[in-house]
Z-matrix of the N, CA and C atoms (Angstrom, degrees):
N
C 1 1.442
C 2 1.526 1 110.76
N 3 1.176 2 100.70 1 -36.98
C 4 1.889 3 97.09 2 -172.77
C 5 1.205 4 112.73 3 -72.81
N 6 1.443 5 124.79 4 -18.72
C 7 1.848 6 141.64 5 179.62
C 8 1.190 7 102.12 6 -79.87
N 9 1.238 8 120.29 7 -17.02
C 10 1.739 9 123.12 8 -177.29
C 11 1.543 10 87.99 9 -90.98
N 12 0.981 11 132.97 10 -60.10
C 13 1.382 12 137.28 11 -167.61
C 14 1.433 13 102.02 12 -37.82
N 15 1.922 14 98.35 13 -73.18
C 16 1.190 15 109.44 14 -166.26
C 17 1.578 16 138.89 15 -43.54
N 18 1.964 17 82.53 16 -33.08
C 19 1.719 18 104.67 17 173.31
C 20 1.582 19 109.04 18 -83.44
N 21 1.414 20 127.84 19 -29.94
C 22 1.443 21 112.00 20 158.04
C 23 1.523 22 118.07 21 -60.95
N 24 1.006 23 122.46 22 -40.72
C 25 1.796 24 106.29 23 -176.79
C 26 1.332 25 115.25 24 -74.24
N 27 1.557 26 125.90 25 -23.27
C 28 1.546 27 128.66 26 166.56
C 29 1.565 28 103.86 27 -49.43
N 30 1.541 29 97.55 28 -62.56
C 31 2.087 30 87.08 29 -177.16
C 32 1.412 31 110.62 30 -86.60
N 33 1.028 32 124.32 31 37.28
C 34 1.315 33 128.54 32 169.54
C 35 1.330 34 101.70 33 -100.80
N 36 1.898 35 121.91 34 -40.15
C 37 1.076 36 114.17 35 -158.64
C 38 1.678 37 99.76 36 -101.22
N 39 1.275 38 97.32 37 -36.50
C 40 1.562 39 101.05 38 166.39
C 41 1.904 40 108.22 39 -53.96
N 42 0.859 41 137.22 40 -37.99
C 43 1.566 42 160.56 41 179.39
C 44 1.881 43 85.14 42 -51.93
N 45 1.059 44 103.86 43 -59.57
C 46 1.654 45 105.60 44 -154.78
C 47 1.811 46 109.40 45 -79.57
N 48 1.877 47 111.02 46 -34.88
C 49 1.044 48 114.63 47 146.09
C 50 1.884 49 141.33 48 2.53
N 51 1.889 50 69.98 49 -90.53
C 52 1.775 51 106.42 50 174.73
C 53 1.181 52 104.09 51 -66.15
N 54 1.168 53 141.49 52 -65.65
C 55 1.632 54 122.19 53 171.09
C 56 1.509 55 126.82 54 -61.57
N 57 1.208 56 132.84 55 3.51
C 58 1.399 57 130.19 56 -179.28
C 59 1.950 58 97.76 57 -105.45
N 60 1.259 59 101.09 58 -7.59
C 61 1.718 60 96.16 59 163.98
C 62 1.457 61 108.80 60 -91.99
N 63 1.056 62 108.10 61 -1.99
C 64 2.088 63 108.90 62 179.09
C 65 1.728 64 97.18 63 -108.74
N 66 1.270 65 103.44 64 -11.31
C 67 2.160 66 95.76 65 167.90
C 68 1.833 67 81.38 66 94.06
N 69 1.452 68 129.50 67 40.01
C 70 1.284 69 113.71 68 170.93
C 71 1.754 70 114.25 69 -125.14
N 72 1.481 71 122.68 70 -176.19
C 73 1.078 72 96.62 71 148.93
C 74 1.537 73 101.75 72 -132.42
N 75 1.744 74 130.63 73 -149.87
C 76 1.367 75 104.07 74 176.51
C 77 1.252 76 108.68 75 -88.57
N 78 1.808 77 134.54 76 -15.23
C 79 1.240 78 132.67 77 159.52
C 80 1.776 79 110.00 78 -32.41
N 81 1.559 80 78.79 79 -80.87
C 82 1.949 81 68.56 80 -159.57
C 83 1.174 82 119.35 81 -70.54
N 84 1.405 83 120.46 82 -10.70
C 85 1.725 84 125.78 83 161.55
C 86 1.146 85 103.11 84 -41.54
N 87 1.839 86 140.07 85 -67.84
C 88 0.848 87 134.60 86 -166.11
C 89 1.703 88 125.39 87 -79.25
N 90 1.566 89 102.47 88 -31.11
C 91 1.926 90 113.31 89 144.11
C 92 1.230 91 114.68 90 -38.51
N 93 1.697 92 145.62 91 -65.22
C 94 1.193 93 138.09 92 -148.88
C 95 1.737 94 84.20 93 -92.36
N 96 1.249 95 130.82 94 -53.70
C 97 1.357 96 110.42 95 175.39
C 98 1.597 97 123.33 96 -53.67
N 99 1.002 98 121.82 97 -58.99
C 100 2.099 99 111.10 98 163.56
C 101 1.397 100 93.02 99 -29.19
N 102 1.202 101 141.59 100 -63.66
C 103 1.585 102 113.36 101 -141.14
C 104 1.571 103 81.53 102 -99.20
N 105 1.378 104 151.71 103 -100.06
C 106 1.520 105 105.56 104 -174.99
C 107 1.201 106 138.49 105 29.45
N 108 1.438 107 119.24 106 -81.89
C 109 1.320 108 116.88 107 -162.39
C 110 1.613 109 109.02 108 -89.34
N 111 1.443 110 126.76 109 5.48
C 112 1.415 111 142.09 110 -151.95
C 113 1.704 112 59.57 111 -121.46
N 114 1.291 113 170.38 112 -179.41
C 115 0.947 114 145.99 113 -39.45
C 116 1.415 115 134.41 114 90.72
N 117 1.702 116 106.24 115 -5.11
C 118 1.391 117 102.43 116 -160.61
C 119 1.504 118 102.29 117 -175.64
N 120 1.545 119 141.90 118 128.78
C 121 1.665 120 124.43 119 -173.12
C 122 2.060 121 109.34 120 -42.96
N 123 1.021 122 94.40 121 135.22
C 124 1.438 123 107.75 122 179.08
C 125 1.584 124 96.48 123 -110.23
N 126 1.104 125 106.99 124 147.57
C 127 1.471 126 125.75 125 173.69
C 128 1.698 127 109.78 126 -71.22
N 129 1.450 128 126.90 127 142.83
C 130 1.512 129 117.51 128 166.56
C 131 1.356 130 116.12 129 -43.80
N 132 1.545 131 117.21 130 -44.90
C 133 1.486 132 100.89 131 -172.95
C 134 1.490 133 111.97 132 -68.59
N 135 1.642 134 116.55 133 -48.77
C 136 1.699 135 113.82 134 165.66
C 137 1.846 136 111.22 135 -21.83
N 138 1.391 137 95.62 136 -63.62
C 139 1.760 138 107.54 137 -168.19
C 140 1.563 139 111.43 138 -56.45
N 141 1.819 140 109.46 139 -45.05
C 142 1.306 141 89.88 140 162.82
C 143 1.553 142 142.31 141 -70.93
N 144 1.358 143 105.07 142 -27.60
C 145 1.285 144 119.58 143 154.71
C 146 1.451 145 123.90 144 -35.99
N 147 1.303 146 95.88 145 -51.58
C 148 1.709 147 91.11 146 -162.46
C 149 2.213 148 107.18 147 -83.79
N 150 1.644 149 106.11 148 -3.74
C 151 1.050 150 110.66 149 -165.77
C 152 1.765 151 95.43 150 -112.69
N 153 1.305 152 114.97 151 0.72
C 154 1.686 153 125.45 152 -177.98
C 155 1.337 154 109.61 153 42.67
N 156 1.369 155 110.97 154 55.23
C 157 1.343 156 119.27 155 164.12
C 158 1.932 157 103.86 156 -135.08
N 159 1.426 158 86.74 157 168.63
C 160 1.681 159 92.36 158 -161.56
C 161 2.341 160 99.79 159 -72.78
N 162 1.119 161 104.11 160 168.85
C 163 1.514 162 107.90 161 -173.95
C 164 1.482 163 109.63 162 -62.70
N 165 2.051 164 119.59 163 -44.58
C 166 1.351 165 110.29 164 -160.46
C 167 1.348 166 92.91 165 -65.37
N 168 1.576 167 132.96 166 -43.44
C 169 1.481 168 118.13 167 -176.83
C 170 1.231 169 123.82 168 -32.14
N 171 1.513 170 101.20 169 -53.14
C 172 1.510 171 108.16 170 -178.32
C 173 1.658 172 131.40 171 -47.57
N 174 1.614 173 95.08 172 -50.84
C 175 1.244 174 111.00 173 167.62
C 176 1.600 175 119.92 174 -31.79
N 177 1.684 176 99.28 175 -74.21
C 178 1.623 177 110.05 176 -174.94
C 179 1.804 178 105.43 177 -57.28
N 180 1.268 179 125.24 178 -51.46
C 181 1.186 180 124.25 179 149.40
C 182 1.361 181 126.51 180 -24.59
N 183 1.375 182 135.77 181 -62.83
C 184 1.366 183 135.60 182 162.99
C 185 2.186 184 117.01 183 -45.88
N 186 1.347 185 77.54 184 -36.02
C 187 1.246 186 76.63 185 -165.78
C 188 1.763 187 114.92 186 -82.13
N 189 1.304 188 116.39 187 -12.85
C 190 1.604 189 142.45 188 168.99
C 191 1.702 190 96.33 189 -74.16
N 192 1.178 191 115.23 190 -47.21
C 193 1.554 192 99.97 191 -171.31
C 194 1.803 193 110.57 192 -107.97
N 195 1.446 194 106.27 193 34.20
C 196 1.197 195 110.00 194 -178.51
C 197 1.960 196 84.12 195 -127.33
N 198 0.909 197 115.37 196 -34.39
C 199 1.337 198 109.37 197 166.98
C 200 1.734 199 127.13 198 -84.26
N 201 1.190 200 95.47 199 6.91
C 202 1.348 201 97.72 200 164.42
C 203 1.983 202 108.77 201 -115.20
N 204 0.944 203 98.78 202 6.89
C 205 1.739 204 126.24 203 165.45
C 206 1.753 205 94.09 204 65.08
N 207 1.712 206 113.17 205 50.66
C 208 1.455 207 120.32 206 147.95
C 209 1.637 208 126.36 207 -58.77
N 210 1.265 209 70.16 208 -65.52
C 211 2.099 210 92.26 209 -171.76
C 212 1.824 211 100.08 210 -121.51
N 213 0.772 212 91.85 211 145.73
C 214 1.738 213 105.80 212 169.41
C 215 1.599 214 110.02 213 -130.59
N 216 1.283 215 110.37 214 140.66
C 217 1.510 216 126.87 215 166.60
C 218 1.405 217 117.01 216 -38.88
N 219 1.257 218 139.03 217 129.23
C 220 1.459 219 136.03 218 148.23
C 221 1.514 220 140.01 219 -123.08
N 222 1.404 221 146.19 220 94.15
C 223 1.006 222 138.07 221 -116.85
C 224 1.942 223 84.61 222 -83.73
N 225 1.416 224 85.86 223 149.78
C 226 1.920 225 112.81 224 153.49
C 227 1.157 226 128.31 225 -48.20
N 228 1.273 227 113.13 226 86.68
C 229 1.288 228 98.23 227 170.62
C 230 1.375 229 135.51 228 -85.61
N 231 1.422 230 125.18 229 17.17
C 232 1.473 231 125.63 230 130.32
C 233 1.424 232 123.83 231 -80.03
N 234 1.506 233 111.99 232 13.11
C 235 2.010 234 104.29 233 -175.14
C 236 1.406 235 83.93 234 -152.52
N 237 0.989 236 117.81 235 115.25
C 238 1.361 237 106.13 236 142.64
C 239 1.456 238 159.05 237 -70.86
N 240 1.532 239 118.98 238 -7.21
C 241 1.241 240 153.00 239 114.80
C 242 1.667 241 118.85 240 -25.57
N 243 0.865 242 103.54 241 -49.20
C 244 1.676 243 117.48 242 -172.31
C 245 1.759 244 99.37 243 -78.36
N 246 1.739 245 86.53 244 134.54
C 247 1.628 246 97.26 245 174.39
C 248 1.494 247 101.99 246 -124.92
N 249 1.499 248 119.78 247 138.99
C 250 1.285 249 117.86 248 -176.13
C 251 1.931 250 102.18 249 -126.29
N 252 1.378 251 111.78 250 154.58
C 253 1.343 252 121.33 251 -178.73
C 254 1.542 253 103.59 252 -99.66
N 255 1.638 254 102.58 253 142.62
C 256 1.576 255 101.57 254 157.87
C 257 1.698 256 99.03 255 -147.88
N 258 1.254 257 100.01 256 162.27
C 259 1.355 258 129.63 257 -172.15
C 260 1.581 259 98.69 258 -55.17
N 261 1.630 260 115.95 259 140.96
C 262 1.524 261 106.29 260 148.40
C 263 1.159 262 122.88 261 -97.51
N 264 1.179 263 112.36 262 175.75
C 265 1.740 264 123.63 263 -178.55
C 266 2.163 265 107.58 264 -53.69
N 267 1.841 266 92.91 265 -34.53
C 268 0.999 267 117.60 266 -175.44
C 269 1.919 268 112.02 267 -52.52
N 270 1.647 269 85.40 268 -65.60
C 271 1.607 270 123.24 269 169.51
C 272 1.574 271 89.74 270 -31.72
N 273 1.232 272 121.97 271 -87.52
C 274 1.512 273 130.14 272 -131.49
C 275 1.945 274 86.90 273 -83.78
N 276 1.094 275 106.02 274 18.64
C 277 2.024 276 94.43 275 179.13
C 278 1.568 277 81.26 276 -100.90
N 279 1.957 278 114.94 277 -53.73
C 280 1.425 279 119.27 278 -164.99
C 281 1.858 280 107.00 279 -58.47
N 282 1.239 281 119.65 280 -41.76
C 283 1.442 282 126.07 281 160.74
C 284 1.211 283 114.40 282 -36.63
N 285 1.420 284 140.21 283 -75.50
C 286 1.367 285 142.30 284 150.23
C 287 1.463 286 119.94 285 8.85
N 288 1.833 287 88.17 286 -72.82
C 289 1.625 288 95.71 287 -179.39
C 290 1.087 289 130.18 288 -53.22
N 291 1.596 290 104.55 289 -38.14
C 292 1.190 291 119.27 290 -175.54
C 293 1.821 292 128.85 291 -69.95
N 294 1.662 293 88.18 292 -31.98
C 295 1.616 294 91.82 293 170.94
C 296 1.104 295 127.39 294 -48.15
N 297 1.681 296 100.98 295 -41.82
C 298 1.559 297 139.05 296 -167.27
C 299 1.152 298 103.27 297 -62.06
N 300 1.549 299 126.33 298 -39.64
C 301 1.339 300 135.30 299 -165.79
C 302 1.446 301 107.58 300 -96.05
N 303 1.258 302 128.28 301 -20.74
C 304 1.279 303 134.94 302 176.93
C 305 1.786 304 110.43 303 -91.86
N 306 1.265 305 107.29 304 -22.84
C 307 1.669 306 113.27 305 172.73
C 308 1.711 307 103.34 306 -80.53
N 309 1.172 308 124.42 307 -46.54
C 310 1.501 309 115.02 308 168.96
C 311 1.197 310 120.13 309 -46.36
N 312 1.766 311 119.95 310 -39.31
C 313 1.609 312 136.95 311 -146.20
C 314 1.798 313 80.20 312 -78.00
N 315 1.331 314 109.83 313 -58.54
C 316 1.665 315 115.59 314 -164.48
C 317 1.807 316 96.18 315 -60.52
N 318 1.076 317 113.60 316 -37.15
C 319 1.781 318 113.79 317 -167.60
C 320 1.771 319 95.73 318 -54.26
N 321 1.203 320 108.99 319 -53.14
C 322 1.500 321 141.74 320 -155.69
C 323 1.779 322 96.60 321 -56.68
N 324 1.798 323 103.43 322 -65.45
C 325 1.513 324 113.36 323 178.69
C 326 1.858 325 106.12 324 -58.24
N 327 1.212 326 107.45 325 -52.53
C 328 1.249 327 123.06 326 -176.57
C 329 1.827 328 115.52 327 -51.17
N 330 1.439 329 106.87 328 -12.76
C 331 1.386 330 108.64 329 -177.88
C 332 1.547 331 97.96 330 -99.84
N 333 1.502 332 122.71 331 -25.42
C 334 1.324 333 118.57 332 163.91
C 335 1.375 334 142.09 333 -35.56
N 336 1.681 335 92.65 334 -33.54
C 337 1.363 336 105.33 335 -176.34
C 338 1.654 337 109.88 336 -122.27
N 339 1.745 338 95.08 337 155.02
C 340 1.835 339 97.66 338 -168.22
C 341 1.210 340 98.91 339 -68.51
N 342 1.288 341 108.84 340 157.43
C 343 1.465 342 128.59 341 -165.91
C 344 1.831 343 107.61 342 -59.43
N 345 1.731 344 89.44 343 -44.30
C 346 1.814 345 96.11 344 174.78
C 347 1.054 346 127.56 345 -81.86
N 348 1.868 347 114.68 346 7.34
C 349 1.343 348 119.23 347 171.88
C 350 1.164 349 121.42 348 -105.44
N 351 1.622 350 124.05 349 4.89
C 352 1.122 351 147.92 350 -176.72
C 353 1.760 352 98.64 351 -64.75
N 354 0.952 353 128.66 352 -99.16
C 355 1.551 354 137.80 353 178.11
C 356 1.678 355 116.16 354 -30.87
N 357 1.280 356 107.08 355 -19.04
C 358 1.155 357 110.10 356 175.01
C 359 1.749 358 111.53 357 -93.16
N 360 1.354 359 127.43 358 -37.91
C 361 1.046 360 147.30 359 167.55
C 362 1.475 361 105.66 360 -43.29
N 363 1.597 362 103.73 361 -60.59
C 364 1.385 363 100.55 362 -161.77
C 365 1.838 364 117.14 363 -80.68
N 366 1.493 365 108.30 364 -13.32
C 367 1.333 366 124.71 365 151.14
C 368 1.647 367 118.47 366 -32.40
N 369 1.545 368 102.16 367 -62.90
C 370 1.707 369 134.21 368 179.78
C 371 1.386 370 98.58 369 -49.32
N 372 1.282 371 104.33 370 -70.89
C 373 1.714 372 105.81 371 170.46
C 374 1.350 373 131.21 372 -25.61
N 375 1.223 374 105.53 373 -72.93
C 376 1.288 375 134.29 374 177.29
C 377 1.566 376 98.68 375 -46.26
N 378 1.146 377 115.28 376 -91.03
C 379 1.739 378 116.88 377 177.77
C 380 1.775 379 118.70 378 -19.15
N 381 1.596 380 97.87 379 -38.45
C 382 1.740 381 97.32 380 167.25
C 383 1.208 382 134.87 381 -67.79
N 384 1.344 383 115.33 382 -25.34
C 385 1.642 384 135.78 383 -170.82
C 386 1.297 385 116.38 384 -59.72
């Protein structure tokens, strides 16, 4: 168990690495991707929802990658109260990068392991989840 640990926090930190050369971290990497693939401004609570973290996170979070001119605020127009996030043009170039940088990261881990231990590994995985 502790080698599982140990090998999650290596690509965790290696993880955080590769996205801090694209100007990301894995928060809002995975923030500007939820609203991406959501298609449409999502509300903070949606966003925290969909990222299973609590709303004030989100907030200060929204508000870090709205000042780095990712996502910007857009009000509800069924609530008026209600504030919803969407991606910028900006966002979805830094998203890009980031995929890019996260498809190497997996190439990278993925060369770690023998080719015939791959399917078996990811079995192991799977069974932990």
């Amino acid at each position: 168990m502790v080698m599982l640990l140990e090998a999650a926090q290596s690509i965790q930190a290696r993880l955080e690495e590769v996205l801090a050369e694209v100007g990301l971290t894995s928060a809002k990497y995975q923030a500007i991707d939820a609203l991406a693939r959501a298609g449409e401004p999502l509300t903070l609570s949606e966003l925290a929802g969909s990222l299973h973290c609590v709303r004030s996170n989100i907030t200060q979070l929204v508000d870090r990658l709205e000042a780095d001119g990712l996502v910007k605020r857009v009000d509800d127009p069924a609530d008026r109260r209600a504030v919803r996030a969407v991606v910028t043009p900006l966002g979805m170039d830094r998203r890009a990068e980031g995929t890019q940088a996260v498809a190497r990261l997996q190439d990278e881990v993925a060369a770690r392991v023998a080719p015939g231990e791959r399917a078996m590994l990811d079995r192991v995985l799977t069974a932990l989840k």
